[in-house]
Backbone bond lengths (Angstrom), bond angles and torsions (degrees), N, CA, C in turn:
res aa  C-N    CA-C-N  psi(-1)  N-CA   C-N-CA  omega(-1)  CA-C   N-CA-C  phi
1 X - - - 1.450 - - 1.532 110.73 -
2 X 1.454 117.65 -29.89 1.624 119.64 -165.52 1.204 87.31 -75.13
3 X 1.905 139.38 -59.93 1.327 147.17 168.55 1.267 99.08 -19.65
4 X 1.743 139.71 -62.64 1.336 121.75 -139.21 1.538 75.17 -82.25
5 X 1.366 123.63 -75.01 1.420 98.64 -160.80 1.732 142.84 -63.12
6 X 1.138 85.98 -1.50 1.841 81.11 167.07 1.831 98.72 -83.80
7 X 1.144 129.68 -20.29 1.384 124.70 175.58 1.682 111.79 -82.62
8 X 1.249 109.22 -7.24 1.069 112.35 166.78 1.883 135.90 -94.83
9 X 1.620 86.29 -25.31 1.413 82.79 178.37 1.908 97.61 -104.37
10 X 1.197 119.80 6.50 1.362 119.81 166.99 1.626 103.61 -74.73
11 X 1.232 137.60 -39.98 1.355 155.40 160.43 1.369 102.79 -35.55
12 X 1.229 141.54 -55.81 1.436 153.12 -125.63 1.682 93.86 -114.24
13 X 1.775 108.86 -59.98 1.433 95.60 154.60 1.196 148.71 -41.65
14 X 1.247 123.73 -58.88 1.197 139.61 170.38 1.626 107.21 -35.91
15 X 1.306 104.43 -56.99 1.783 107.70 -165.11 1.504 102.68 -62.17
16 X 1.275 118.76 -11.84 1.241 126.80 179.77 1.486 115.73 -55.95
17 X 1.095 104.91 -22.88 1.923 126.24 -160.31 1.386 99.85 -86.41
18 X 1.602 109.54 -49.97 1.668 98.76 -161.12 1.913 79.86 -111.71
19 X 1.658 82.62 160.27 2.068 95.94 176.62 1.614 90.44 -86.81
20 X 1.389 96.78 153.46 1.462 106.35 173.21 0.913 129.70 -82.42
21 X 1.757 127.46 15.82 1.588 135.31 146.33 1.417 112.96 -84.41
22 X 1.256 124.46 14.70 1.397 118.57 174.76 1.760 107.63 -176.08
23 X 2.106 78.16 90.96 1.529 101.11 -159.42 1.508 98.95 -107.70
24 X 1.549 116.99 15.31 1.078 120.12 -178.38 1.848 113.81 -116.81
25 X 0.974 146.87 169.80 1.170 163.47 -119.83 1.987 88.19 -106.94
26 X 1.172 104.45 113.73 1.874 113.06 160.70 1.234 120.38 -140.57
27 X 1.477 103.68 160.28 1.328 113.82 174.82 1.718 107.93 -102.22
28 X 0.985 99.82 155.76 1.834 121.10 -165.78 1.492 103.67 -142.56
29 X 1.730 99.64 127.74 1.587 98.93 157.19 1.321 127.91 -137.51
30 X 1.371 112.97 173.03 1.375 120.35 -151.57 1.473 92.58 -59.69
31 X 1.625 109.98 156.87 1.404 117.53 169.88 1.728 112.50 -104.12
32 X 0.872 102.96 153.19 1.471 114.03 173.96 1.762 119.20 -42.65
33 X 1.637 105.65 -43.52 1.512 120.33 -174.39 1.791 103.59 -59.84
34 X 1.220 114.93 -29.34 1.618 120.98 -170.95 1.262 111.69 -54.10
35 X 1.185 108.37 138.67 2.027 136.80 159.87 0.720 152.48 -99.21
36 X 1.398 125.81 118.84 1.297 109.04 -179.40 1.371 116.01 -118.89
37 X 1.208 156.00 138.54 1.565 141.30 173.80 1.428 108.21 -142.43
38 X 1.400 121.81 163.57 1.173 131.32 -169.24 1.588 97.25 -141.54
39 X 1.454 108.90 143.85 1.142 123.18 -172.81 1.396 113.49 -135.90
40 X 1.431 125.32 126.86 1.527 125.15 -170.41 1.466 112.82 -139.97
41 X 1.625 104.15 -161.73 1.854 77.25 178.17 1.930 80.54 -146.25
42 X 1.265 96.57 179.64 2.093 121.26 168.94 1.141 124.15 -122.25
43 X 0.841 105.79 167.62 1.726 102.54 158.81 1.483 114.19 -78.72
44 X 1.800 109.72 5.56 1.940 87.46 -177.41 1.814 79.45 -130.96
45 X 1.315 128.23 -55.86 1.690 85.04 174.00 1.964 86.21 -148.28
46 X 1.301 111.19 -168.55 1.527 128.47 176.56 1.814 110.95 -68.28
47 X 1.164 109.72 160.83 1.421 110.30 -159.85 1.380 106.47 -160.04
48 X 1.592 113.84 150.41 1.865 106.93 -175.95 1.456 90.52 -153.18
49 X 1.556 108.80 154.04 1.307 110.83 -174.93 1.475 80.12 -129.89
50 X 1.356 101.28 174.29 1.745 102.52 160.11 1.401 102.98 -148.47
51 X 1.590 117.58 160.58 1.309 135.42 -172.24 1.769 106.19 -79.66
52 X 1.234 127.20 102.42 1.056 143.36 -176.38 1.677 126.39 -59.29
53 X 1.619 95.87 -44.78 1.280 119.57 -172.52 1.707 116.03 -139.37
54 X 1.337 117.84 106.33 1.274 128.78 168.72 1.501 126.78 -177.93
55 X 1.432 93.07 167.89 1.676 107.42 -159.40 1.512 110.01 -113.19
56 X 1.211 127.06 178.20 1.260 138.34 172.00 1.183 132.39 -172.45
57 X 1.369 136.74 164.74 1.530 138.63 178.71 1.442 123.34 -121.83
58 X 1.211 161.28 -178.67 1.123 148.63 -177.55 1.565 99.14 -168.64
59 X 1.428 115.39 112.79 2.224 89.11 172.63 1.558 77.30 -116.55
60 X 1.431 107.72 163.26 1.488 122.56 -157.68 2.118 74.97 -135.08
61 X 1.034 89.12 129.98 1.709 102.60 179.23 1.437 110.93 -99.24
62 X 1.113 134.80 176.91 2.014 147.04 -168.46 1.325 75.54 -80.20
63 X 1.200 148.97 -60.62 1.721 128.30 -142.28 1.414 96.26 -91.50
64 X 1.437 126.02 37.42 1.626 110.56 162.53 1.577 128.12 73.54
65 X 1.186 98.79 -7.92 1.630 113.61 173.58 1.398 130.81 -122.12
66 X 1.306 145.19 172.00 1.285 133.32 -161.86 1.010 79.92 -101.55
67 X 2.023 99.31 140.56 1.187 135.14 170.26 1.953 114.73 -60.30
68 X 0.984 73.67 -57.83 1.891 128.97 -179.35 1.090 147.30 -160.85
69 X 1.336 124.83 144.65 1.626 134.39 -173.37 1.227 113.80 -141.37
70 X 1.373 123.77 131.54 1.192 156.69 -161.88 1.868 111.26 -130.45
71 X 1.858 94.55 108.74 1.083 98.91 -176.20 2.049 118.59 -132.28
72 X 1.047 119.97 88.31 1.881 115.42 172.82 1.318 101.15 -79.60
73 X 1.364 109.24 142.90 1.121 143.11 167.99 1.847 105.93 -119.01
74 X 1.520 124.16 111.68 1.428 115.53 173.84 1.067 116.65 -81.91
75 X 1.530 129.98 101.35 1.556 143.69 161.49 1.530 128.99 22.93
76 X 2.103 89.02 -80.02 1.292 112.68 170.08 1.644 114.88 -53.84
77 X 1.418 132.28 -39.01 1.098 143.78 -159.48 1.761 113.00 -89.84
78 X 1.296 87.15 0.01 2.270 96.39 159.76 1.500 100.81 -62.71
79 X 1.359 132.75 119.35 1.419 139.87 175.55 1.375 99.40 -131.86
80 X 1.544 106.95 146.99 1.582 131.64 156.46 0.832 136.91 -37.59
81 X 1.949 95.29 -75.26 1.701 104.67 175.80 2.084 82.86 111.49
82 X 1.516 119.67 -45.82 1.414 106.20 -174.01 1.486 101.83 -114.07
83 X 1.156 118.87 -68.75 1.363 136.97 -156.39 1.446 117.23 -92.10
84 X 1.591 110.89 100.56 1.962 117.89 -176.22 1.557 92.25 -62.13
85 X 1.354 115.59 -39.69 1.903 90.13 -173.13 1.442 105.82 -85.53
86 X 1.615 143.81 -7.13 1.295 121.71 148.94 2.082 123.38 -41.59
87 X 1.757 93.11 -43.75 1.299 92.26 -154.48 1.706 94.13 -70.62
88 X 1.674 110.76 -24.68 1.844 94.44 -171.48 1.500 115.10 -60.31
89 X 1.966 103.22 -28.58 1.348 99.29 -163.09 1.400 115.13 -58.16
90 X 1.786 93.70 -45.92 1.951 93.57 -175.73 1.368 109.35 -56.38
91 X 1.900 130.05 -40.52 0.957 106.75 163.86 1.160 134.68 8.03
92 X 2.055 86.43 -101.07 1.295 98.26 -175.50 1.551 123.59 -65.55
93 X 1.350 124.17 -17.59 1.456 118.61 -175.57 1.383 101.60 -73.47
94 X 1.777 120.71 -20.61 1.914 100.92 175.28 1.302 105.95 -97.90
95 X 1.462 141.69 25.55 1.029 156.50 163.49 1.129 106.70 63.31
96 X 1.888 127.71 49.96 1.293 127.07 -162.20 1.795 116.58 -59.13
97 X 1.326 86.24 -16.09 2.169 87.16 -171.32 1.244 88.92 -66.39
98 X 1.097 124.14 -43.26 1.833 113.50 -145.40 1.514 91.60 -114.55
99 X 1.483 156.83 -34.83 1.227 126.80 146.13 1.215 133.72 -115.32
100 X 1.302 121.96 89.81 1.387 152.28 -166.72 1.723 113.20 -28.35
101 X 1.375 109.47 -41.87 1.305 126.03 164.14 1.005 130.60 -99.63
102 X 1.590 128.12 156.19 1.489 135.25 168.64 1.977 81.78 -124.87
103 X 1.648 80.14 134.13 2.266 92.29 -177.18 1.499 88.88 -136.05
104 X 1.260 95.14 149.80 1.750 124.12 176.37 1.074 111.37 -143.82
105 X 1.531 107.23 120.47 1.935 118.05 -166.68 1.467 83.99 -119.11
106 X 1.678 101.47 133.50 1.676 96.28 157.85 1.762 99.31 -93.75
107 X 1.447 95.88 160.09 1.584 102.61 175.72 1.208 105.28 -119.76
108 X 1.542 132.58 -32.68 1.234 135.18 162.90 1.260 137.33 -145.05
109 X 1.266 151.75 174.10 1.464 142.46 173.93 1.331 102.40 -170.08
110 X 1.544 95.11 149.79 1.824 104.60 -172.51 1.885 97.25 -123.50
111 X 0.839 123.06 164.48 1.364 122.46 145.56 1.446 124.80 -95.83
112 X 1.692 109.79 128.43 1.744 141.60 -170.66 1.535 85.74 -45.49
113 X 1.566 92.64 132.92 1.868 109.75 170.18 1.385 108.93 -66.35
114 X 1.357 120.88 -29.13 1.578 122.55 173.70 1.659 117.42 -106.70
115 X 1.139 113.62 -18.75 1.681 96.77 174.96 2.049 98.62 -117.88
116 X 1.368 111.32 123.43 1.579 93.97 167.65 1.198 112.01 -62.02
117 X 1.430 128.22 -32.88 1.656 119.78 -160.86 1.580 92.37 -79.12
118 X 1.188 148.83 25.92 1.088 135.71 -171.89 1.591 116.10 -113.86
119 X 0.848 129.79 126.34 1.589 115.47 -174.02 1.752 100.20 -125.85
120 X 1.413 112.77 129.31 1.481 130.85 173.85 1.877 106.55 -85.31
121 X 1.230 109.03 92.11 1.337 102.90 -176.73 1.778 113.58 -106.98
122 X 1.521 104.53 173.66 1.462 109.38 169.64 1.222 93.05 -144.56
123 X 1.569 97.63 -178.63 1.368 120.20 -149.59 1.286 125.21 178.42
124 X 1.438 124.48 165.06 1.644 107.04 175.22 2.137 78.08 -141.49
125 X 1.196 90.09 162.47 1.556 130.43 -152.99 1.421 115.46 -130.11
126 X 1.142 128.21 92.18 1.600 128.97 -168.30 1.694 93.91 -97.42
127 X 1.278 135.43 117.43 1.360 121.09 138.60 1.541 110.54 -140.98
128 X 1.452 95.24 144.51 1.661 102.59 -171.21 1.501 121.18 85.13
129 X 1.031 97.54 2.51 2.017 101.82 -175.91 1.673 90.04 98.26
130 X 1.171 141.01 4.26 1.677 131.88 175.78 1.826 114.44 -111.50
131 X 0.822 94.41 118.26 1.694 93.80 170.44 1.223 118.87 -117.25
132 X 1.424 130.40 146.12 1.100 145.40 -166.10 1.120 114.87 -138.75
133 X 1.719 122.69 169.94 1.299 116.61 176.22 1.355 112.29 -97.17
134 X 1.467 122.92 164.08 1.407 109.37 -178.43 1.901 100.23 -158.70
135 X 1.477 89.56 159.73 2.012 84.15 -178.68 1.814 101.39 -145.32
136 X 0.906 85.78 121.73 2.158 86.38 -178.34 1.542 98.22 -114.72
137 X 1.115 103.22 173.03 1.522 122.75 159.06 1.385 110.02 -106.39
138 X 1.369 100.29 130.20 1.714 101.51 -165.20 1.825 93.21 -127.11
139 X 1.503 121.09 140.13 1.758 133.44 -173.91 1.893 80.25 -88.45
140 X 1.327 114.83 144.27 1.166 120.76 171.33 1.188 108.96 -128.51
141 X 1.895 140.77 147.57 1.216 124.11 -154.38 1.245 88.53 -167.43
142 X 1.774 114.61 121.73 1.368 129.49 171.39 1.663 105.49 -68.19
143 X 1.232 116.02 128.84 1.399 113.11 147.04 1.329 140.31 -118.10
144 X 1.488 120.65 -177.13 1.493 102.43 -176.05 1.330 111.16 -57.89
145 X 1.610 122.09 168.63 1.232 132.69 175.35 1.582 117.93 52.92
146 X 1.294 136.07 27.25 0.983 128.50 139.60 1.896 95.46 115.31
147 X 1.371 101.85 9.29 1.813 101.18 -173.15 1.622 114.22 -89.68
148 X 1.031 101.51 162.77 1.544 105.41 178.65 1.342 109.25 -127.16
149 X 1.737 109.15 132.39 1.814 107.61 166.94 1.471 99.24 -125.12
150 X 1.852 87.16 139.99 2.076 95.36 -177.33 1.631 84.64 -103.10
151 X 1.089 127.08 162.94 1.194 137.22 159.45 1.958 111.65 -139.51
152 X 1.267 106.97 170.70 1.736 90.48 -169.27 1.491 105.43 146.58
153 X 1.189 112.10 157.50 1.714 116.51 -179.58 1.707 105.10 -145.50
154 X 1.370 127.84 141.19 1.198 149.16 -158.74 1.746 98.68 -125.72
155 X 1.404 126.39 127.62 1.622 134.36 151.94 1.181 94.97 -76.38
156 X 1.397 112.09 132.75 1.695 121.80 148.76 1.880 99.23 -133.83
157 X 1.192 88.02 178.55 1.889 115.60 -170.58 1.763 89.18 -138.31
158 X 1.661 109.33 123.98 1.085 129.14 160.78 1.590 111.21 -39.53
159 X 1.212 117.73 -64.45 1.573 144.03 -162.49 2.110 89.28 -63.01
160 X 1.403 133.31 -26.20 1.429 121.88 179.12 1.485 87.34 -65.85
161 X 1.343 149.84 -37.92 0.892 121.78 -118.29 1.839 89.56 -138.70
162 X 1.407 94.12 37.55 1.789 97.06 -170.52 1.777 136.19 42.26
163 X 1.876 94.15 13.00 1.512 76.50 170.71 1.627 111.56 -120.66
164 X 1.344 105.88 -177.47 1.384 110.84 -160.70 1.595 103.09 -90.93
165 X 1.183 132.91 115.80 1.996 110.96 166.75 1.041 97.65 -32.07
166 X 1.608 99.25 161.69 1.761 116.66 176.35 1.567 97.77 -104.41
167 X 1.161 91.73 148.22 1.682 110.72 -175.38 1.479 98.51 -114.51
168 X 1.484 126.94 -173.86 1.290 131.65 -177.22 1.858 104.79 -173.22
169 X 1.031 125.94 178.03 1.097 147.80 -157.67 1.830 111.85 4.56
170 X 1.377 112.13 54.27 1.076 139.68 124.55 1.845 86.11 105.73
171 X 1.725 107.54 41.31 1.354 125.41 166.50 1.352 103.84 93.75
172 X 1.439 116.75 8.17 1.726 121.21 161.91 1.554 118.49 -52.79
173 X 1.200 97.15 -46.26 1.518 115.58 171.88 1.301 148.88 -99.49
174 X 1.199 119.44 69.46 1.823 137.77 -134.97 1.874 91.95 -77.35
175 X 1.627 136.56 157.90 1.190 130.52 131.18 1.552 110.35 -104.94
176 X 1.545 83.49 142.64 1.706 79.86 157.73 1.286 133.15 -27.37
177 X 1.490 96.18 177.80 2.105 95.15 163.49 1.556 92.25 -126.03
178 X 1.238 132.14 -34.26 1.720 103.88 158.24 1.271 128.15 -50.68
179 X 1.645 105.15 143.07 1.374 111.30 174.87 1.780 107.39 -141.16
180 X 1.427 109.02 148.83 1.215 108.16 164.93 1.423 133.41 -119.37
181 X 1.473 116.00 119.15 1.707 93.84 -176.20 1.272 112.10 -121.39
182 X 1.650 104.59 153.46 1.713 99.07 -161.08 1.697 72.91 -128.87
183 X 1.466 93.77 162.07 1.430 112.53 177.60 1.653 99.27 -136.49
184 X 1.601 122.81 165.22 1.293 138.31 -153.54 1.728 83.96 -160.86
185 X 1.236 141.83 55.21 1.271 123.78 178.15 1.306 120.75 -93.29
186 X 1.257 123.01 167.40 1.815 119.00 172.04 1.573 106.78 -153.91
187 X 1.107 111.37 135.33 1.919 128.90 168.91 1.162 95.69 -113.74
188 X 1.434 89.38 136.76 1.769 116.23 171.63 1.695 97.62 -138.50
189 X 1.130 98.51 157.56 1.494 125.70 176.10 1.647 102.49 -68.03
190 X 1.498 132.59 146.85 1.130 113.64 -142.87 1.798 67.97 -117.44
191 X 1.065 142.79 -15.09 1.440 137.97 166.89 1.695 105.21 -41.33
């Protein structure tokens, strides 16, 4: 009996995801309003760049959950907001000449035994020419007309991903190798 109902209110979640005029299989794309930023620290104070330029895909499957998601982030296009020699360093520390993109594939996601809006996902993570596997907890949120917003934040370490923090005034100015990135994203139906 405990079986039927945890299979039952896992059922109830899920449907939560897709509206019930479109109980069939779509594609969704990223909206313009979406975010991404990264937040790190120095030895002289804390620092955030954000992802300037990128795209994405979303197919929303019959069982109410993402099939798949498809996410570029363009390299060069990590910006400040203050500082042109912050933005060269990350540049060069994500090695934008030679891999133009940072991509994020989900491979799977479940919905949290205690929160429905919660989704336990994985994934693999390309930056720098290295990909890895990775699993966040991502808030998932129906909206009107058939859109979806993930919201959520991921720890990474520069050094998983073979590159060096960027330093500056000739190693006066160290960054960490923690980093944090939170995303604010949303797919909508491009109808």
């Amino acid at each position: 009996m405990k079986h039927a109902m945890i299979w039952i209110a896992a059922f109830f979640a899920m449907a939560a995801f897709v509206p019930a005029e479109t109980a069939e299989a779509q594609t969704l794309a990223l909206t313009p309003e979406s975010s991404i930023w990264i937040d790190g620290t120095s030895n002289v104070s804390d620092w955030t760049v954000y992802a300037k330029e990128m795209t994405g895909s979303l197919w929303m499957g019959d069982a109410a959950m993402p099939d798949s998601l498809a996410l570029t982030v363009v390299s060069g296009q990590i910006k400040s907001d203050k500082d042109v020699r912050m933005d060269r360093k990350i540049s060069d520390a994500l090695q934008a000449r030679e891999h133009a993109n940072i991509a994020y594939r989900l491979t799977g996601a479940t919905v949290s035994e205690g929160d429905a809006d919660m989704l336990l996902t994985q994934g693999s993570l390309t930056i720098a020419g290295v990909t890895k596997d990775i699993e966040m907890e991502v808030t998932a949120e129906q909206l009107e007309g058939g859109s979806v917003r993930y919201t959520g934040m991921t720890a990474l370490q520069f050094g998983e991903y073979g590159i060096k923090p960027p330093t500056a005034l000739y190693g006066a100015l160290r960054t960490g190798n923690d980093i944090t990135v939170h995303f604010d994203v949303t797919f909508a139906s491009g109808e």
